[in-house]
DRENTORMAR-294467 format. One record per atom (N, C-alpha, C): residue number from 0; atom name; x, y, z. Coordinates in Angstrom, 1 decimal. Layout:
N
     k    a        u        v        w
   NUM   CA        X        Y        Z
...
END
This chain:
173
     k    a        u        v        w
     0    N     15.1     19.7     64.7
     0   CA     15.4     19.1     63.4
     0    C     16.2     20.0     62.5
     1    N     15.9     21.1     62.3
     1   CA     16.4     22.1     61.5
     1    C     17.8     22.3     62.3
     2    N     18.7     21.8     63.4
     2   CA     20.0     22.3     63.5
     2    C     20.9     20.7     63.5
     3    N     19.9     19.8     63.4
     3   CA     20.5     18.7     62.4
     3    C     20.8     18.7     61.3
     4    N     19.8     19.2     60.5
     4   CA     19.6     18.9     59.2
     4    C     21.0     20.4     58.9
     5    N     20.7     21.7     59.8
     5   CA     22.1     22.3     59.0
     5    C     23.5     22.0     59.7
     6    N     23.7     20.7     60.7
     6   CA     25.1     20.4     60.8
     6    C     25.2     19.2     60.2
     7    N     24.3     19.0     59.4
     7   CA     25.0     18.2     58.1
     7    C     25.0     18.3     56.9
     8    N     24.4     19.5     56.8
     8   CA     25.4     19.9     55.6
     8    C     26.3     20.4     56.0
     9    N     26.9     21.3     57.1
     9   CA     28.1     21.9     57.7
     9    C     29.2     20.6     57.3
    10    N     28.7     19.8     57.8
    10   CA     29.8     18.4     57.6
    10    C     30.0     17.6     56.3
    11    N     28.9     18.0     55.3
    11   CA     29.1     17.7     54.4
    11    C     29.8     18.9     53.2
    12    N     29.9     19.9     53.6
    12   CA     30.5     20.8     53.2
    12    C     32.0     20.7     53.2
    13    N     32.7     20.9     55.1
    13   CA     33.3     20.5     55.8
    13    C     34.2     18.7     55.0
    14    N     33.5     18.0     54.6
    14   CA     33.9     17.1     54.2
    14    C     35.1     16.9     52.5
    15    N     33.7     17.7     51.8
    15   CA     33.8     18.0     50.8
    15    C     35.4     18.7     50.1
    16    N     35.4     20.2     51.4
    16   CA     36.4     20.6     51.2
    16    C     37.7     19.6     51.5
    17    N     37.6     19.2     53.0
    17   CA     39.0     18.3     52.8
    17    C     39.0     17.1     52.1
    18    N     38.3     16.9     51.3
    18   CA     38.6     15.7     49.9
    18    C     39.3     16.3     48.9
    19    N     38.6     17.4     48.4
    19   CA     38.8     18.5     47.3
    19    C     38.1     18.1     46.3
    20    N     36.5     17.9     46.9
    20   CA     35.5     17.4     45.5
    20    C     34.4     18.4     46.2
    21    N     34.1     18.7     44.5
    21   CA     33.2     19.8     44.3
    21    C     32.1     19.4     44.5
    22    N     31.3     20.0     45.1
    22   CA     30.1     19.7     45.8
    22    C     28.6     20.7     46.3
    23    N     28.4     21.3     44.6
    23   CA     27.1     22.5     44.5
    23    C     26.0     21.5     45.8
    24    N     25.5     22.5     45.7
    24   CA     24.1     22.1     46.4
    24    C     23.6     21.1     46.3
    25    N     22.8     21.4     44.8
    25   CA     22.2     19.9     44.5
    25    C     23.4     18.4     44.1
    26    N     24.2     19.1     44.5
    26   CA     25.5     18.0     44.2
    26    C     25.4     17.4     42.6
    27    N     25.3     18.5     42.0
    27   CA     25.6     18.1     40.7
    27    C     27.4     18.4     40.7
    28    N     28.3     17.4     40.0
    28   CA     29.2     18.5     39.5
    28    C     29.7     17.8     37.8
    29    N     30.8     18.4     38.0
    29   CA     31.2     19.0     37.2
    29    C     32.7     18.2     36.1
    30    N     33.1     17.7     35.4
    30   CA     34.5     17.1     35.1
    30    C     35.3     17.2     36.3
    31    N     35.7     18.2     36.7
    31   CA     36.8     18.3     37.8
    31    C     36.6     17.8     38.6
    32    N     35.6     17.9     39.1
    32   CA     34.7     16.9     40.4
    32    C     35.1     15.3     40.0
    33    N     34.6     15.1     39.3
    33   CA     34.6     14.0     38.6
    33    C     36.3     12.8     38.9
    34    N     37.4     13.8     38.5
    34   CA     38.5     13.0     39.0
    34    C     38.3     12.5     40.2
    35    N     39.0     11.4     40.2
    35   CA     39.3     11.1     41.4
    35    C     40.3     10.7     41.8
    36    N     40.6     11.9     42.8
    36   CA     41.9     12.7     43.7
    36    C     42.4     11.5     44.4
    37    N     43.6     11.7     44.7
    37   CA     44.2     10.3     45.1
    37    C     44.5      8.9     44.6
    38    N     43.5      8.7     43.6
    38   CA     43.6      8.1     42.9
    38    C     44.9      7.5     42.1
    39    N     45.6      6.3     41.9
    39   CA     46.4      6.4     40.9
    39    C     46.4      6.7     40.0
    40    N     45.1      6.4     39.0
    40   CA     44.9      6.8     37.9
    40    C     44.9      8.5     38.0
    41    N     45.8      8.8     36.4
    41   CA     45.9     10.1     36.2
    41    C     44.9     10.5     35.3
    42    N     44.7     11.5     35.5
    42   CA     44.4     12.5     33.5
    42    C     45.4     12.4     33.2
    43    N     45.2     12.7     31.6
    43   CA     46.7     13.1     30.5
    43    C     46.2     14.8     30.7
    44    N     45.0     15.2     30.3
    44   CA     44.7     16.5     30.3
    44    C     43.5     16.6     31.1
    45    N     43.7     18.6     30.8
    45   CA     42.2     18.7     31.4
    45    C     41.1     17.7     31.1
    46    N     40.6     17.5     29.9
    46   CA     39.6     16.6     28.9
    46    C     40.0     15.1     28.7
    47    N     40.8     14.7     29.3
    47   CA     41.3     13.3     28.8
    47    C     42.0     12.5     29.7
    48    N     41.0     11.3     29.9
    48   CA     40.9     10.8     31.1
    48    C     42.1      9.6     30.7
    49    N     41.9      8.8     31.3
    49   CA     43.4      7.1     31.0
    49    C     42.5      6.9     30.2
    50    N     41.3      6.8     29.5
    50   CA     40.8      5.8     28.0
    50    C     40.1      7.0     27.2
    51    N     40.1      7.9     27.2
    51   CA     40.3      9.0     25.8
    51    C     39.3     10.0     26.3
    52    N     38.7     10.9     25.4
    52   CA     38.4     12.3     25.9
    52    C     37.2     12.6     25.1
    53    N     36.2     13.4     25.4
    53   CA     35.2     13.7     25.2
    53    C     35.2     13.3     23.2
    54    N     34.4     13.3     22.6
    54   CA     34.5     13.0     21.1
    54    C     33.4     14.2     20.2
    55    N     34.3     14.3     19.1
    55   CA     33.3     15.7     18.1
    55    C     32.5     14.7     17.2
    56    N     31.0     14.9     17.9
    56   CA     29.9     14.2     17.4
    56    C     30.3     13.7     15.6
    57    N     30.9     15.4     15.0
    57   CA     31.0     15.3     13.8
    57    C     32.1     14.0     13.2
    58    N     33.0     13.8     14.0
    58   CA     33.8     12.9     13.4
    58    C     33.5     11.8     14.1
    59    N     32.5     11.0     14.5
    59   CA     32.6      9.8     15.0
    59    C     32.3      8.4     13.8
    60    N     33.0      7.8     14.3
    60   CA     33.2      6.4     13.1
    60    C     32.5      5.6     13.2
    61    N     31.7      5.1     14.3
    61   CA     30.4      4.3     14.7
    61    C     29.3      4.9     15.6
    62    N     28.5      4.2     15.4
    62   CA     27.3      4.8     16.3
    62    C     27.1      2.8     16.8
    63    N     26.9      3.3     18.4
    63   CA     26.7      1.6     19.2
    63    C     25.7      2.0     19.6
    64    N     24.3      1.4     19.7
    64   CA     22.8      1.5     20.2
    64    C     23.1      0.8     22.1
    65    N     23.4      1.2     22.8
    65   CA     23.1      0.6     23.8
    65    C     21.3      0.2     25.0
    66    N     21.1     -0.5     25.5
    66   CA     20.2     -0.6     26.5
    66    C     20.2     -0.5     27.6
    67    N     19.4     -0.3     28.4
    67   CA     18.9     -0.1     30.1
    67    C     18.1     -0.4     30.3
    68    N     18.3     -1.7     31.2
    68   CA     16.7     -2.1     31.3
    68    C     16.7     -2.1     32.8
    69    N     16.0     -2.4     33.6
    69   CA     15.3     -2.5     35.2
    69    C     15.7     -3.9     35.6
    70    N     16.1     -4.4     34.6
    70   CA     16.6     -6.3     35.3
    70    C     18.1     -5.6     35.7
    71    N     18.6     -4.5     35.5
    71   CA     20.0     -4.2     36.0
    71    C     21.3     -4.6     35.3
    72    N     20.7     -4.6     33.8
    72   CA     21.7     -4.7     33.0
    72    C     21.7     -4.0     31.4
    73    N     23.1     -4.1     30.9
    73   CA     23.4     -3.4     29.6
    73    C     22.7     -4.1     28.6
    74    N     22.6     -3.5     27.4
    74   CA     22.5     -4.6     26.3
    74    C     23.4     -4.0     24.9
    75    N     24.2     -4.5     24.5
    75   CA     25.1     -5.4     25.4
    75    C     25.7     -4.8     26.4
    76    N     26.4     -6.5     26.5
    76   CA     26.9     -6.3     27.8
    76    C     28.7     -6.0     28.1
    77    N     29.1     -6.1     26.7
    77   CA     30.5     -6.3     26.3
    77    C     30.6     -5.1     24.7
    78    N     31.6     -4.3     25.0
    78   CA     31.7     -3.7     23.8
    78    C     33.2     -3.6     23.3
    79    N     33.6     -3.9     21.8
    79   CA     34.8     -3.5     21.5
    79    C     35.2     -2.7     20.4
    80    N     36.5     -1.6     20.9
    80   CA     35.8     -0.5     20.3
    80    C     37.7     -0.3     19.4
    81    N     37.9      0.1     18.8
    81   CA     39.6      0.5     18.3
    81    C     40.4      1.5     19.2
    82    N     41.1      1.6     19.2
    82   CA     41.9      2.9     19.7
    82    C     42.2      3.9     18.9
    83    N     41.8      5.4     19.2
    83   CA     41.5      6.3     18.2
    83    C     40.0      6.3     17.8
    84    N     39.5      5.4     17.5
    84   CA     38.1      5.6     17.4
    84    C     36.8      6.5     18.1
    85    N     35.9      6.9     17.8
    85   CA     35.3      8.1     18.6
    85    C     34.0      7.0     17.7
    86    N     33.1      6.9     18.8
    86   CA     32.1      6.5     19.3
    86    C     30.7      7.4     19.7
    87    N     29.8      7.0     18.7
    87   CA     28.5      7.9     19.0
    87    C     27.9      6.8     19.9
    88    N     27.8      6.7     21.2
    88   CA     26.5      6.0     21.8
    88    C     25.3      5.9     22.1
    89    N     24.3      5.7     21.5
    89   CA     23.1      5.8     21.6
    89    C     22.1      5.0     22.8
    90    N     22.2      5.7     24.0
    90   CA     21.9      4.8     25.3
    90    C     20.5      5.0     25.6
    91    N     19.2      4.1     25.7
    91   CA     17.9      3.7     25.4
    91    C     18.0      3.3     26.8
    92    N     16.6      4.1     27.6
    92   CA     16.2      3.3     28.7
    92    C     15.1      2.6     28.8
    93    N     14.8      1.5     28.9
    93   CA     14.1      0.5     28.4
    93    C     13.2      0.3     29.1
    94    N     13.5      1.0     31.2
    94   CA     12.7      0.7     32.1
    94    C     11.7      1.8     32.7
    95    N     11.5      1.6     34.1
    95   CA     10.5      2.5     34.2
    95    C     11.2      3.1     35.4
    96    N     12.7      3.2     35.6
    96   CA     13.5      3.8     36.6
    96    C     14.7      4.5     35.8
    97    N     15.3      5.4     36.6
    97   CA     16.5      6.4     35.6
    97    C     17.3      5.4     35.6
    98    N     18.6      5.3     34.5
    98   CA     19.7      4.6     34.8
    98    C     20.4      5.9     34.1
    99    N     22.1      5.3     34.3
    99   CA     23.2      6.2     33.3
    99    C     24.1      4.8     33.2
   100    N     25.1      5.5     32.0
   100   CA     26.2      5.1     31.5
   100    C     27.4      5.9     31.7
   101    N     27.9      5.4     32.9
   101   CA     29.2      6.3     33.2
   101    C     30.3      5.5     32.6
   102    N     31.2      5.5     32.1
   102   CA     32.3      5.2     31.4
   102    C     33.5      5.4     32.2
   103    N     34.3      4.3     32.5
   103   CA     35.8      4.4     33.7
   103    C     36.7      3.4     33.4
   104    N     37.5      3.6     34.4
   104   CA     38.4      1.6     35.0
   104    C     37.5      1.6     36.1
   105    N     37.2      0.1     36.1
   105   CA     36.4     -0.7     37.6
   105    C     36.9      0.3     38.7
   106    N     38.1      0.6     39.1
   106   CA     38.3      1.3     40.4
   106    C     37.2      2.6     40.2
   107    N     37.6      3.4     39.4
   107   CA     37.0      4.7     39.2
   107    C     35.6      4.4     39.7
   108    N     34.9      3.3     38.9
   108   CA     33.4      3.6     39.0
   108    C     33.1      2.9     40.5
   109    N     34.0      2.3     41.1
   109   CA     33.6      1.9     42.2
   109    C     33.6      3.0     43.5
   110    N     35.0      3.4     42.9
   110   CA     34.7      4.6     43.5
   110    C     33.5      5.7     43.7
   111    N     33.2      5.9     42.4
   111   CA     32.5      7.1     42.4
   111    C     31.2      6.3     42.6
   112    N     30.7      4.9     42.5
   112   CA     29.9      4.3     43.1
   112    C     29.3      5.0     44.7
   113    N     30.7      4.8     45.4
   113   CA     30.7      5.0     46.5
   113    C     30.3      6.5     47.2
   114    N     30.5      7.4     46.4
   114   CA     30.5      8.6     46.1
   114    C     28.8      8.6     46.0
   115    N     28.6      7.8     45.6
   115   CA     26.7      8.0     45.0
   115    C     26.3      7.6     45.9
   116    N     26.7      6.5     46.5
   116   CA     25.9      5.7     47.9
   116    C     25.6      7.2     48.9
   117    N     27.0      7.9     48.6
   117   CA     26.6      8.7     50.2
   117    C     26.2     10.0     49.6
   118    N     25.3     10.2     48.4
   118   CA     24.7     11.4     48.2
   118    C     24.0     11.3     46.5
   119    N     23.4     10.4     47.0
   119   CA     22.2      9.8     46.2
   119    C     21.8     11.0     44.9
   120    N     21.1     12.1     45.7
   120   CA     20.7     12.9     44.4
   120    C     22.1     13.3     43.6
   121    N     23.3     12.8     43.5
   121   CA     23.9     13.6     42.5
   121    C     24.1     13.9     41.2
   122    N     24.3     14.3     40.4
   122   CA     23.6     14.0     39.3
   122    C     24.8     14.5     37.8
   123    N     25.6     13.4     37.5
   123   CA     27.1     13.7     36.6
   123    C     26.3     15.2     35.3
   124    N     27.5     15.7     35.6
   124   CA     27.5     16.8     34.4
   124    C     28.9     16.2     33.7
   125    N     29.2     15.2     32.7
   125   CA     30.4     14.8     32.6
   125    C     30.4     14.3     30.9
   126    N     31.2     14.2     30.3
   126   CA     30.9     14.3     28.8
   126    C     31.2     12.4     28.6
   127    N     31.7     12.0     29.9
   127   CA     32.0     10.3     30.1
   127    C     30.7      9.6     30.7
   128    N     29.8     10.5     30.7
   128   CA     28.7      9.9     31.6
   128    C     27.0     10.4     30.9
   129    N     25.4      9.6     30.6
   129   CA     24.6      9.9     30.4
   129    C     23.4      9.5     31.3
   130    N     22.8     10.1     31.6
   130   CA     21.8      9.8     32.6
   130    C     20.5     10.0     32.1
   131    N     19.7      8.9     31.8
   131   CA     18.5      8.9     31.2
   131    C     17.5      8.2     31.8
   132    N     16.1      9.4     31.7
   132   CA     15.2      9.2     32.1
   132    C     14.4      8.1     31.6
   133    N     13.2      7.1     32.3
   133   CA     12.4      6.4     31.3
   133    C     12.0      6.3     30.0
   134    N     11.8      5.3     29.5
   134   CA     11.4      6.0     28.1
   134    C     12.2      6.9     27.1
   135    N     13.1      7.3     27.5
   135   CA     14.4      8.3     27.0
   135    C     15.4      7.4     26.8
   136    N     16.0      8.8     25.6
   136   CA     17.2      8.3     24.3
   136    C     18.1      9.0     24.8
   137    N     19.4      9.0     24.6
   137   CA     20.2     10.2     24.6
   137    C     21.5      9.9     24.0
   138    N     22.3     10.5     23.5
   138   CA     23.4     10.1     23.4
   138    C     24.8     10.7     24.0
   139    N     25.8      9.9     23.6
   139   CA     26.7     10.3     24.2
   139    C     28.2     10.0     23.2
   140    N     29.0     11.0     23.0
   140   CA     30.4     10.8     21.8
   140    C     31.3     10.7     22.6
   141    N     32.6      9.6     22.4
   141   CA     33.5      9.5     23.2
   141    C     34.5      9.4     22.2
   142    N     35.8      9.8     22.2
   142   CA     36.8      9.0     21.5
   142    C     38.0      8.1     22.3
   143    N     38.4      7.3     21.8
   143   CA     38.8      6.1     23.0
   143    C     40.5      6.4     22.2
   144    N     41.3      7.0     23.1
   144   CA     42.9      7.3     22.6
   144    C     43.6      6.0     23.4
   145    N     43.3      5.7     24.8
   145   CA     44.5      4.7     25.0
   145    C     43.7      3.1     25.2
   146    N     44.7      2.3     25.0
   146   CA     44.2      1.0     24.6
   146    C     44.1      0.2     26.0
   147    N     42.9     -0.5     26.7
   147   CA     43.1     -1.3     27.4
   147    C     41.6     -1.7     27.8
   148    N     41.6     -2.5     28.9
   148   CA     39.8     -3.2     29.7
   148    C     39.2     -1.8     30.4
   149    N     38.5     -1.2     29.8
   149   CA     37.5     -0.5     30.8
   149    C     36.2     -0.6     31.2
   150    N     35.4     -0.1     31.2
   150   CA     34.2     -0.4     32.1
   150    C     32.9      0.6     31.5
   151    N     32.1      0.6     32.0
   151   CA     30.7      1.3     31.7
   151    C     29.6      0.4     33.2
   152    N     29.2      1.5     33.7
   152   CA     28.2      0.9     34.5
   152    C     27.4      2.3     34.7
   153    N     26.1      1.8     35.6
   153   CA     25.3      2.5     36.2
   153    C     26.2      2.8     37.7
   154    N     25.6      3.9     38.2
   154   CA     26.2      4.6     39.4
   154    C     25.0      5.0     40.0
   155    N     23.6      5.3     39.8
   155   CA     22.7      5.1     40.4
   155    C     22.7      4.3     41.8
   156    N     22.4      4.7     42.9
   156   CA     22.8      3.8     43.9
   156    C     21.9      2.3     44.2
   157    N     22.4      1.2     44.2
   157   CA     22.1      0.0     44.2
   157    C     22.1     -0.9     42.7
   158    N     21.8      0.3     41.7
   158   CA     22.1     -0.6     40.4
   158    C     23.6     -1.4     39.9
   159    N     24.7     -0.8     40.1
   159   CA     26.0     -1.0     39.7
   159    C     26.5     -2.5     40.8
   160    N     26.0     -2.3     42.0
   160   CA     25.9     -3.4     43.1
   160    C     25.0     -4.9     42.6
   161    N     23.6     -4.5     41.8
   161   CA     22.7     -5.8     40.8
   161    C     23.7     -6.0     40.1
   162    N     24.3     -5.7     39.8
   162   CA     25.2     -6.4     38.2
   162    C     25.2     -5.5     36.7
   163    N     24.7     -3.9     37.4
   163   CA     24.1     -3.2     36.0
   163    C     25.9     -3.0     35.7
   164    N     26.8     -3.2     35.0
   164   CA     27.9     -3.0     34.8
   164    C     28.3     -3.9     33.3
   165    N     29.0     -3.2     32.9
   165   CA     29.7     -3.8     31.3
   165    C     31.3     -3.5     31.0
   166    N     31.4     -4.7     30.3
   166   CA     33.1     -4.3     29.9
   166    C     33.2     -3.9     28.6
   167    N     34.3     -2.8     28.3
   167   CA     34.7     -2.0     26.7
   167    C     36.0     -2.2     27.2
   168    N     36.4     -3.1     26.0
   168   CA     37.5     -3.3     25.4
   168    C     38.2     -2.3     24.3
   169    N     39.5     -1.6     24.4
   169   CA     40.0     -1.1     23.9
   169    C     41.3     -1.7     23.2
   170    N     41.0     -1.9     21.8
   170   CA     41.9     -2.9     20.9
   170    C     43.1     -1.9     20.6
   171    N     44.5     -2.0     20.2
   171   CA     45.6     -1.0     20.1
   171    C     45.0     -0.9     18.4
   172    N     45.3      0.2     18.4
   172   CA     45.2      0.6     17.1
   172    C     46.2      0.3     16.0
END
C-alpha cells in the first residue's frame, strides 16, 4: 500500500508541475494557484482578477448578509452590486456541513470545481473566496472594478453540482 499511496503523490506532484498549479501538501494554495492558466480569462494584476480585486474593509460602501444552508443554496440567490463599489460580505453558515463563497465567471468556478473534485481536502487561501465552518460567520471585502455577469458558488465537492451557485451582477458605473 505504502508504494501506491507514494506513486500518487509522485503523480500528483508530477502533475501539478506540468499544469503550473501550486500544490502544498495539504493542497491549500495560494492567489497564484488560484488563476487559472490557460484560461482565457486574464488578470489585469497581480490582485485583480476580470471583476475587481481584493477590497480595504475600511472603505467598503455596503455590507450584504449572505447565507448557506445544507439545501445547497445561497440566500440570496442573486446579487447586484455597482462598479467601483467594494462590498463587505457577511457569509453565515446556516448548516451543519462547511460551505464557501468563491467569487468568479461560471467558467472559472467550474473550473476550479473541477480542481476540487480531484483533491477534495483543498482548502482556498484567496481574498475572492470564504470558507465557513457550521454555525460560523465570516466575512469577506471585495471591490468590483469591471462591469459584467459573474458568479459566487460553493466549490466544496458536490455542492456547486446541487445547485449551491448564485449570480452578481455588475452594473457600469
Amino acid at each position: 500500500m505504502k508504494n501506491v499511496t507514494t506513486k500518487t503523490a509522485l503523480f500528483a506532484a508530477l502533475l501539478s508541475m506540468t499544469l503550473g498549479v501550486a500544490m502544498p501538501i495539504a493542497f491549500a494554495h495560494s492567489d497564484e494557484s488560484h488563476e487559472m492558466h490557460g484560461s482565457s480569462e486574464h488578470h489585469h494584476s497581480d490582485d485583480e482578477s476580470d471583476f475587481g480585486k481584493p477590497g480595504n474593509p475600511t472603505k467598503a460602501t455596503r455590507t450584504i448578509a449572505v447565507d448557506m444552508t445544507d439545501a445547497m443554496r445561497f440566500g440570496p440567490s442573486a446579487i447586484t452590486v455597482k462598479q467601483g463599489e467594494t462590498i463587505r460580505f457577511v457569509v453565515t453558515n446556516k448548516g451543519k456541513v462547511a460551505h464557501e463563497m468563491v467569487l468568479g465567471t461560471l467558467n472559472e468556478l467550474k473550473e476550479h470545481g473541477e480542481m476540487m473534485r480531484m483533491h477534495p481536502d483543498m482548502v482556498h487561501e484567496d481574498p475572492s473566496s470564504v470558507r465557513v465552518q457550521p454555525g460560523e460567520k465570516k466575512d469577506m471585502v471585495w471591490q468590483f472594478t469591471q462591469p459584467g455577469q459573474f458568479y459566487f458558488g460553493c466549490l466544496i465537492p458536490g455542492h456547486f453540482e446541487a445547485g449551491m451557485v448564485g449570480k452578481l451582477k455588475v452594473k457600469k458605473g
